[in-house]
TIDO-720954 format. One record per residue (C-alpha): residue in one letter; x, y, z. Coordinates in pm, whole numbers, plus 50000, padded with zeros to 5 digits. Example, Ala and Ser with C-alpha at 12.3 -4.5 7.8 and 13.67 -1.06 7.14 Angstrom:
BEGIN
A512304955050780
S513674989450714
! end
This chain:
BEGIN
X908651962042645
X912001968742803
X914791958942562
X916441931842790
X913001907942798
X913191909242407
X915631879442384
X914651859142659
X911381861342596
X911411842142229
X913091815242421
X909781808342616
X906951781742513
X904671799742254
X901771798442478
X904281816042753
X904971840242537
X901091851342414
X900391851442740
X903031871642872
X903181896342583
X900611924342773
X902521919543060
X905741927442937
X903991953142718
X904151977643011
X907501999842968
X907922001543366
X907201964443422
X908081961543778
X909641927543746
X907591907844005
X904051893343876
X900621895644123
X898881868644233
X896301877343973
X898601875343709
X900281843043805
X896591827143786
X895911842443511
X899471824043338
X898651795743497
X895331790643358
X896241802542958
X899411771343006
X898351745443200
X901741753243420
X901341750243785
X903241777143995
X906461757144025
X907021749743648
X906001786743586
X908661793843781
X910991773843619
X909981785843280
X910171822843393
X913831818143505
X915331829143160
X913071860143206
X915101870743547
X918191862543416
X917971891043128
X917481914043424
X921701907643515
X924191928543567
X927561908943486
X930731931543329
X932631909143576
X931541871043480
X929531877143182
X927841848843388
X923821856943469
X921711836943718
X918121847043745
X915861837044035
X912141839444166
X911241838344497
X907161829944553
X905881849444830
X903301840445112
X900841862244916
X900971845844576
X903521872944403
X906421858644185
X909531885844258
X912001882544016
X916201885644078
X918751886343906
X922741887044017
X924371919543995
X928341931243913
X929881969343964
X932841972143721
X935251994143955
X934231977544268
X935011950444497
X933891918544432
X932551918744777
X930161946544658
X928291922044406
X924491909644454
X923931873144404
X920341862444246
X919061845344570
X920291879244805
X918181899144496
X914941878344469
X914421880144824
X915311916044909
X912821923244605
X910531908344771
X911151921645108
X911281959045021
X908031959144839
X906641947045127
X906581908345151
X906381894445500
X907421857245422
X908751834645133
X907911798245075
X910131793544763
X912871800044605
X913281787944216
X917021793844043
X919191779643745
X922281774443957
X923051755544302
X923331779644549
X926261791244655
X927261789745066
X927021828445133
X922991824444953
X922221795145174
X923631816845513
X921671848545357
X918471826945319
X918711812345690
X918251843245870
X914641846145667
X911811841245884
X911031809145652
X913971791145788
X914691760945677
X911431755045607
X912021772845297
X911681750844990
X914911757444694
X913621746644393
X916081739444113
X916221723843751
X916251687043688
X916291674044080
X913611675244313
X912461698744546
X914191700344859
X914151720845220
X917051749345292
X917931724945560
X919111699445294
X921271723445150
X922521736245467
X922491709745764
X923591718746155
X923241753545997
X923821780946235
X921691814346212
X919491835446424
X917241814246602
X920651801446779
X921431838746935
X918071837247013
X916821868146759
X912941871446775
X912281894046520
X913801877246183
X914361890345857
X910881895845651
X908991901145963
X907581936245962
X909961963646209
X909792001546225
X912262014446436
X911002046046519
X913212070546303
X912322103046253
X914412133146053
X913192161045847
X914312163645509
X913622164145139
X911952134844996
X915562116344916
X916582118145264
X912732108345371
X913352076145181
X916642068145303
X915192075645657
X911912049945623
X914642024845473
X916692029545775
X913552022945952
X913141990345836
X916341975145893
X916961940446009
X920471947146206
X920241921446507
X923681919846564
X925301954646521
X922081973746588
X923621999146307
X920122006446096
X921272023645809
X919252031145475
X920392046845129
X918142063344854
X918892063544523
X917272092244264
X917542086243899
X918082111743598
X914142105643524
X913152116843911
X912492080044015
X913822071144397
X914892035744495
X915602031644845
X917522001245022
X917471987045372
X920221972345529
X919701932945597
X922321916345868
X923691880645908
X924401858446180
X927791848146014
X928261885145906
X929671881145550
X926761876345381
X925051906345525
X923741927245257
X924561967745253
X921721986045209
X923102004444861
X922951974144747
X919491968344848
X918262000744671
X920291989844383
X918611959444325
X915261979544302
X916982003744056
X917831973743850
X914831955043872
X912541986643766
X914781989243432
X916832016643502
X920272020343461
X923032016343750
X925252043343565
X922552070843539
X922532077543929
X921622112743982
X921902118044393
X922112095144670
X921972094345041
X922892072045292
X921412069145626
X923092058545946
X924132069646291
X927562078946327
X928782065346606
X927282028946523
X929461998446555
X930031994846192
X929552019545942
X928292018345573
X930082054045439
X933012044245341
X931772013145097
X928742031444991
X931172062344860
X933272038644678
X930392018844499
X928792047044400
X932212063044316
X932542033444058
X928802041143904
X929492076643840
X927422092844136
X929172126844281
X926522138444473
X925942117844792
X924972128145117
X924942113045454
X921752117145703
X922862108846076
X920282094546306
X919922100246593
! end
């Protein structure tokens, strides 16, 4: 079991816990649980999927990064297909504050990377913040999408943001979640490969600047991120933080970044370079490498 479930988990009902134990067991737990597995917890605690959810929360939370706030929200966002993906917010001491992952932007990017194509909840500790309310509206759930949070009942996006203003507006068709392959092609190593296919699957509607980073470990592992785009442009989310929020999420360590590369066509509108150097500046990464496309 990965150190950082240890605490949270003794928290949990004791039934939770025994049934969660060969779970957790597994050193490379990915942090999201399969259908099967949510059935399984289901049936061995009498929970239905929301209160799962609920009780799982402390669970995501361990998975924060915080040297800023010492503050962790965890949140699970229950896919279309029955999988639980777990986030967690994230902080890079040396960075921007603009640069940090909130727990909504990581649950759902989770589950969009490993191949989700739509969410119907969203479970989390906190009230959600404005720029995770904007970042959930351009999802192709909409407002449809149901926020479920401790102690109140649950309610519809569109009761925590009303006259919201997002993609359907500027009349985007394709919305973020919904499958895309843009066509890239590039020859490279295996890094670059990933950062290519993550490029690939960008949701950049407004800009049209696809850009992907990949992200290799010290144990050979490679995490790649796609960059995700918002109708109120803020809360757009880069794609090194994308791949970081895999990195995270698989256990490994944000500091033990072996090589990167990012992605990106350099003449587009907006560029990721610049903010990608510096983050990964901060982590203690020295060897990254930009890919144009063409």
């Amino acid at each position: 079991m990965h150190p950082r479930f240890q605490s949270a988990l003794t928290a949990l009902y004791p039934q939770l816990q025994t049934a969660l134990q060969p779970i957790l067991a597994d050193p490379h737990f990915p942090a999201f649980l399969t259908p099967e597995q949510v059935t399984s917890l289901k049936n061995q605690t009498g929970m239905n999927v929301r209160e799962l959810a609920f009780a799982l929360l402390p669970l995501a939370a361990s998975c924060a990064l915080t040297p800023l706030s010492n503050f962790n929200v965890g949140a699970l966002a229950l896919g279309k297909s029955g999988h639980l993906w777990f986030g967690a917010n994230m902080e890079f001491s040396g960075a921007t504050m603009q640069q940090t992952v909130h727990a909504e932007q990581s649950a759902i990017t989770h589950a969009w990377l490993r191949g989700e194509t739509a969410l119907e909840a969203i479970t989390v500790n906190y009230t959600p913040c404005g720029h995770c309310r904007q970042f959930m509206n351009e999802l192709n759930s909409g407002t449809a999408l149901t926020i479920h949070l401790p102690g109140r009942e649950p309610s519809s996006l569109a009761d925590y943001l009303p006259d919201a203003f997002g993609p359907r507006d500027l009349a985007i068709q394709t919305l973020l979640l919904d499958p895309v392959d843009h066509g890239l092609t590039i020859k490279g190593d295996p890094l670059s490969q990933a950062a290519l296919q993550a490029a690939n699957r960008s949701y950049a509607p407004y800009s049209q600047a696809l850009s992907g980073v990949a992200l290799q470990t010290h144990d050979g592992a490679i995490f790649a991120g796609s960059y995700a785009e918002n109708a109120a442009f803020n809360p757009s989310l880069p794609p090194l933080q994308a791949a970081l929020i895999l990195l995270n999420l698989s256990g490994r360590d944000v500091l033990q970044i072996q090589r990167a590369v990012l992605a990106e066509a350099p003449d587009a509108k907006l560029v990721q370079r610049q903010a990608t150097l510096a983050t990964l500046q901060a982590l203690g990464c020295g060897s990254i490498t930009t890919i144009p496309l063409i």
